[in-house]
C-alpha positions as YAML, in Angstrom:
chain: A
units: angstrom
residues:
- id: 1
  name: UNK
  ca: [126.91, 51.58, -140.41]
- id: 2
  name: UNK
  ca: [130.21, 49.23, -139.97]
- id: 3
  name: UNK
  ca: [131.84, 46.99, -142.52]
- id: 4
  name: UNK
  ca: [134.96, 44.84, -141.92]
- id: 5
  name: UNK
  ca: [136.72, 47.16, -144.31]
- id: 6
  name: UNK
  ca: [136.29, 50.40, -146.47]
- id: 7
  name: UNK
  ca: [134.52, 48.03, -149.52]
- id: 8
  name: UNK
  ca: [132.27, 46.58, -147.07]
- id: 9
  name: UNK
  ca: [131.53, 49.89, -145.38]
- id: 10
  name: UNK
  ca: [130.67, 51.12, -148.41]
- id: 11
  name: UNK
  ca: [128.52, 48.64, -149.73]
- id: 12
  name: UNK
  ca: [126.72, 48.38, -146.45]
- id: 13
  name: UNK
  ca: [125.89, 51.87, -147.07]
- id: 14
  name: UNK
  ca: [124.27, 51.55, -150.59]
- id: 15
  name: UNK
  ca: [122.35, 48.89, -148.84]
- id: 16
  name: UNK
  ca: [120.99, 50.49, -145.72]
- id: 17
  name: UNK
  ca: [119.93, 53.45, -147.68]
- id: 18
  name: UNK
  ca: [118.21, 51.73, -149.94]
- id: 19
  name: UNK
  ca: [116.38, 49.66, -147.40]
- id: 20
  name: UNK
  ca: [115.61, 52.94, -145.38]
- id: 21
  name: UNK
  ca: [113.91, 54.12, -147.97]
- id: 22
  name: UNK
  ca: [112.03, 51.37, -149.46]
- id: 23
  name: UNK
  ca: [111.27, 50.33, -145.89]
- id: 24
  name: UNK
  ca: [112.53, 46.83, -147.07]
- id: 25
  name: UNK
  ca: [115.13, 45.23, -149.11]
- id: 26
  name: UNK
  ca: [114.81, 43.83, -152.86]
- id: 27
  name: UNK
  ca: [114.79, 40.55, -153.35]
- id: 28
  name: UNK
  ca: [115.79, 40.72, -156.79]
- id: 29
  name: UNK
  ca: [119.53, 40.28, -158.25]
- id: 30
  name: UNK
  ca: [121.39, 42.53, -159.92]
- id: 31
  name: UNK
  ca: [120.59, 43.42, -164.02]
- id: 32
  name: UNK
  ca: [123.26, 45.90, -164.82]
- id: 33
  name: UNK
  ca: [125.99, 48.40, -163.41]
- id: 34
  name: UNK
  ca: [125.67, 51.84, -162.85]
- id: 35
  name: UNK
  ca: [128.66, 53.67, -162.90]
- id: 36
  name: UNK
  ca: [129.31, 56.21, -160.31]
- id: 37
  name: UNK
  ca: [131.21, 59.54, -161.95]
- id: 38
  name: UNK
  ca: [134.06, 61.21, -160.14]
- id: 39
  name: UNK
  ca: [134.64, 58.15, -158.09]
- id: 40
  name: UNK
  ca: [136.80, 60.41, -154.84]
- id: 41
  name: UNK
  ca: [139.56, 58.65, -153.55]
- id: 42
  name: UNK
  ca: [138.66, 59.95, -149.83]
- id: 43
  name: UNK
  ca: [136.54, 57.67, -147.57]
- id: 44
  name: UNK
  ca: [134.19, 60.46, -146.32]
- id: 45
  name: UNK
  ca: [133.71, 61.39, -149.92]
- id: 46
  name: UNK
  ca: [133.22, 57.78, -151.39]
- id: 47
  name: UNK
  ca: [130.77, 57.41, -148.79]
- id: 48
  name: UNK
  ca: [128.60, 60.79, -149.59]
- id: 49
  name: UNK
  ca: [128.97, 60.16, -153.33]
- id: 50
  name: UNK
  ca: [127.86, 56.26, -152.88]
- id: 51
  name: UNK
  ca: [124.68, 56.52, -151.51]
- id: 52
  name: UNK
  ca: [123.85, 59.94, -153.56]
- id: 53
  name: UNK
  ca: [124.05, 58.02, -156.63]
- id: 54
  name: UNK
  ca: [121.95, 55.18, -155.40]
- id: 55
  name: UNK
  ca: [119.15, 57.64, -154.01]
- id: 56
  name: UNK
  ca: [119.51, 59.21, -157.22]
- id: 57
  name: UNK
  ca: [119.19, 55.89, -159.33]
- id: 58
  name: UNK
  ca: [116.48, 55.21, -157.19]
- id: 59
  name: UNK
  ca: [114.07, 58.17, -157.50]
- id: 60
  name: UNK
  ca: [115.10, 59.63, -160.77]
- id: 61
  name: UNK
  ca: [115.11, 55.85, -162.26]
- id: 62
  name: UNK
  ca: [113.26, 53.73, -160.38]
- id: 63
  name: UNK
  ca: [116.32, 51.13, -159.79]
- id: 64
  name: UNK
  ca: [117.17, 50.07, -156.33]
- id: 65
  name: UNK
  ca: [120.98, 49.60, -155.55]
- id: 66
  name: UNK
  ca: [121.58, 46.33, -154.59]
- id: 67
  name: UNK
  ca: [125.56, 46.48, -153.76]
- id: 68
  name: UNK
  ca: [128.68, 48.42, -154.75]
- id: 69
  name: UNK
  ca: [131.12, 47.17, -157.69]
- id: 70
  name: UNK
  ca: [134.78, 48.32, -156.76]
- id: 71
  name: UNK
  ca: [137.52, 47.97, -159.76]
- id: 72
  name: UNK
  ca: [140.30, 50.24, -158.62]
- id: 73
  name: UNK
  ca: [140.02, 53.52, -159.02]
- id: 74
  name: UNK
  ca: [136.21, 52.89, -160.10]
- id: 75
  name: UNK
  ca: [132.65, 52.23, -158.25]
- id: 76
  name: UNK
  ca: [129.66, 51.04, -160.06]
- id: 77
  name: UNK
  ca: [126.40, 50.30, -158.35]
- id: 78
  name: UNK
  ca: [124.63, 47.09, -159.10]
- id: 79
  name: UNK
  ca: [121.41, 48.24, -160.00]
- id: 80
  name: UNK
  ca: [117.86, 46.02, -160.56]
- id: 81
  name: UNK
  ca: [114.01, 47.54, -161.50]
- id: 82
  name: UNK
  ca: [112.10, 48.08, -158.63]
- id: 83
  name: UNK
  ca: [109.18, 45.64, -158.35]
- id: 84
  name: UNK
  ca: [105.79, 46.64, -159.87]
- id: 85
  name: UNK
  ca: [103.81, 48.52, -157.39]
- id: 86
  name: UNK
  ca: [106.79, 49.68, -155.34]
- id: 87
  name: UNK
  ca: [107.42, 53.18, -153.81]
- id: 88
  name: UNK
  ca: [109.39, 54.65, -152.01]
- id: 89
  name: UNK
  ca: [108.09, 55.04, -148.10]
- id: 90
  name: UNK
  ca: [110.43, 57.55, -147.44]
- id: 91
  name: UNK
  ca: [112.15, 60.76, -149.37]
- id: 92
  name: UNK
  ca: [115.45, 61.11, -148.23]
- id: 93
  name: UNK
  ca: [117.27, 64.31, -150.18]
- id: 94
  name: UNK
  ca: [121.08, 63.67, -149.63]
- id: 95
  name: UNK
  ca: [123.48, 62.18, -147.52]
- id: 96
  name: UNK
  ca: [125.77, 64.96, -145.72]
- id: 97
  name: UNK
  ca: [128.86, 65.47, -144.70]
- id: 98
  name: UNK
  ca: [127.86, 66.54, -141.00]
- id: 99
  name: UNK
  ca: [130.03, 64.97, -138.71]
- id: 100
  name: UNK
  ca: [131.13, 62.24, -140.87]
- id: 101
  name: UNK
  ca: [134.10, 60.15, -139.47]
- id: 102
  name: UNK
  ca: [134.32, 57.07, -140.29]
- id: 103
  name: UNK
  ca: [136.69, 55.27, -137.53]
- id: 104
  name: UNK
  ca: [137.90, 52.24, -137.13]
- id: 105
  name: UNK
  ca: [136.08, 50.01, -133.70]
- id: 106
  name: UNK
  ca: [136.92, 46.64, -133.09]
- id: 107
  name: UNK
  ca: [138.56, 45.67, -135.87]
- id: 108
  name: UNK
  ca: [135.67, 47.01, -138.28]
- id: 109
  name: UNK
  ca: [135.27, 50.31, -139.80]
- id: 110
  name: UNK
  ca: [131.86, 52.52, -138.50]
- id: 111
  name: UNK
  ca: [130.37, 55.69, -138.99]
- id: 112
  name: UNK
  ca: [127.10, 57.37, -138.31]
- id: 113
  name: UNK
  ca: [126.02, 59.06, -141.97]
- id: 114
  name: UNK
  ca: [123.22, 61.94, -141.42]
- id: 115
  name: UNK
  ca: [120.75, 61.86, -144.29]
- id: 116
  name: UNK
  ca: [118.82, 64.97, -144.76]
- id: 117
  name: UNK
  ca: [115.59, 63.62, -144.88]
...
């Protein structure tokens, strides 16, 4: 995943799990935020705890993240209803922290973020 900076990084993320999962993208806006508790202040942590909520918000509550809301110290996920008759094509358990080191390429952030699938 890249992003031009840590709130694109992170949003990127949210999305690319969620897409990963679903095996495509919602084409559906936003409904409400979802905040996500403890929001870390570490990069490596914000990125584990991002896209835990969202695969939590999607298979506990059937809402597909759609992007990441960042208000200083705060992150909320913008959250919509998956579409009738969608599933999940894929059960991913967690994001780790294996390896994760998010650097800076190019003048855009990457990291590789191993799911445990």
């Amino acid at each position: 995943m890249w992003g031009a900076n840590r709130a694109e990084l992170l949003r990127n993320a949210v999305a690319g799990v969620v897409r990963l999962a679903l095996g495509r993208s919602p084409r559906r806006r936003a409904i409400r935020l979802e905040v996500v508790p403890s929001w870390p202040t570490a990069l490596e942590r914000q990125l584990v705890r991002a896209v835990n909520e969202a695969l939590h918000q999607l298979y506990a509550r059937r809402q597909a993240a759609l992007g990441l809301d960042l208000r200083g110290r705060r992150a909320a996920l913008e959250v919509t209803e998956l579409p009738a008759g969608w599933m999940p094509e894929l059960e991913i358990k967690a994001a780790t922290f294996h390896a994760l080191a998010p650097r800076r390429r190019g003048g855009r952030l990457s990291v590789v973020l191993t799911l445990d699938l």
